[in-house]
C-alpha positions as a printed NumPy array, in Angstrom:
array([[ -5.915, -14.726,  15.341],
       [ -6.622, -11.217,  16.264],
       [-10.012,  -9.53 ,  16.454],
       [-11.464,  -7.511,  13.578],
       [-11.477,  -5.151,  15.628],
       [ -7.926,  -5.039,  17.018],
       [ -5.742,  -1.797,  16.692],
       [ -1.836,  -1.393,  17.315],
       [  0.373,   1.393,  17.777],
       [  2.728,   3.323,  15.685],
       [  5.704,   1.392,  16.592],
       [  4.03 ,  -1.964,  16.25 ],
       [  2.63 ,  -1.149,  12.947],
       [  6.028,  -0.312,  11.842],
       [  7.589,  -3.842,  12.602],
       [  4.108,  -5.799,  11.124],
       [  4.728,  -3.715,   7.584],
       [  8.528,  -4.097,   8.229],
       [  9.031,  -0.289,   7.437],
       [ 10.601,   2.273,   9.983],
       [  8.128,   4.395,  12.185],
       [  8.464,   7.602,  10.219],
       [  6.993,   5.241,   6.768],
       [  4.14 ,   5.05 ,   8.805],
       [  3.288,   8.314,   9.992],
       [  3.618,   9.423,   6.213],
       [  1.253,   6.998,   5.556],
       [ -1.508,   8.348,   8.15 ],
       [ -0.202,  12.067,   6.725],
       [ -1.038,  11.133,   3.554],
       [ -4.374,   9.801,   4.255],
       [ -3.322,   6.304,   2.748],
       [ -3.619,   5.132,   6.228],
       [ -6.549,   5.496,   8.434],
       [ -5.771,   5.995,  12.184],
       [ -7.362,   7.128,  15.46 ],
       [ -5.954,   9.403,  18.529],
       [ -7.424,   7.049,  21.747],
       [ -5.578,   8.168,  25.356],
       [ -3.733,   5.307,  26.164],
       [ -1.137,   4.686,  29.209],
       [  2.249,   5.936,  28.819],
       [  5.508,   3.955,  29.747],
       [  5.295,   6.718,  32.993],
       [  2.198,   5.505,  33.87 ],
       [  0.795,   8.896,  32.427],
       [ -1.94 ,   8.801,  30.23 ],
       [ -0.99 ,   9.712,  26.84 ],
       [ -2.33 ,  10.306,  22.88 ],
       [ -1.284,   7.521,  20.655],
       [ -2.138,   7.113,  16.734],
       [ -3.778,   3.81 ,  17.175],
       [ -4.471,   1.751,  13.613],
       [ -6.542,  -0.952,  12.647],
       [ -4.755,  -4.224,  11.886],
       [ -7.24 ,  -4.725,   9.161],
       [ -6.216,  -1.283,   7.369],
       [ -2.565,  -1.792,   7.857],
       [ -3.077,  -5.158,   6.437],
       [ -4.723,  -4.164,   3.837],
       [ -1.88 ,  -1.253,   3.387],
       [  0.74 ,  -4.247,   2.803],
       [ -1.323,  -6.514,   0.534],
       [ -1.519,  -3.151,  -1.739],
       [  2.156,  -2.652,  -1.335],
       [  2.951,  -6.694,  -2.429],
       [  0.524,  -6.002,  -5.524],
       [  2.655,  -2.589,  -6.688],
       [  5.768,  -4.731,  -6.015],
       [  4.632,  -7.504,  -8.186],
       [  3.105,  -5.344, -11.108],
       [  6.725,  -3.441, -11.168],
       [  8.367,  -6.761, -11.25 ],
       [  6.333,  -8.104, -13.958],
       [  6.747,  -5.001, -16.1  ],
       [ 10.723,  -4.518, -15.219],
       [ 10.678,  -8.175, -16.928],
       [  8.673,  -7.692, -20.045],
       [ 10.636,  -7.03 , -23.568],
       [  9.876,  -3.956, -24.993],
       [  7.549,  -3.856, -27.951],
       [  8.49 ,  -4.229, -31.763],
       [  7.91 ,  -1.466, -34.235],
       [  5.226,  -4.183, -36.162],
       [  3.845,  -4.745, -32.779],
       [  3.639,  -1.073, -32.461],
       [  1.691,  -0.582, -35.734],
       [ -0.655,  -3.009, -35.424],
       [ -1.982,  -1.667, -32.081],
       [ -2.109,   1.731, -33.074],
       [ -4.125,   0.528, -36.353],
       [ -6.227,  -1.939, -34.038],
       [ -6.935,   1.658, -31.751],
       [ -7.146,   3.764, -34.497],
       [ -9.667,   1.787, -37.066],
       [-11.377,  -0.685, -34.543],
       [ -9.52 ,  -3.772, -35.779],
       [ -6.899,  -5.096, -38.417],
       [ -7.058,  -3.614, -42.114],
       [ -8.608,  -5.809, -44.253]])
């Protein structure tokens, strides 16, 4: 279980959403995903400046991304609406409620 605290890298943050590593930095360019520049040590042994994100942002980033999914699903599946149906909803919008 990680800490609620815990922040990854770029590259790790890529394989957790399962998205490439350019996804992501559109995401922090966008401001849909919060990050923070920390100096961190380079594969050189060099110190280096590294987006570093919050697990609990980029999870919450996914469980957004599963809700769009589903809501597109759902509405790829539904029939379209009748012409009656039509009416009566413009007639319930229009007058408050069914005629009468």
């Amino acid at each position: 279980m990680e800490e609620p605290d815990e922040r990854i890298d770029i590259t790790a943050a890529a394989e957790k959403l399962g998205r490439p590593v350019y996804a992501v930095y559109h995401l922090i360019r966008t401001g849909q995903l919060p990050s923070e520049k920390l100096r961190a040590l380079g594969r050189d042994g060099r110190y280096v400046l590294k987006h570093m994100i919050r697990v609990q942002d980029l999870d919450a980033i996914d469980q957004r991304r599963r809700h769009e999914e589903h809501v597109a699903a759902i509405r790829a599946a539904a029939t379209p609406l009748t012409e009656t149906q039509i009416y009566w909803i413009r007639h319930a919008l229009e007058f408050g409620g069914p005629p009468r």
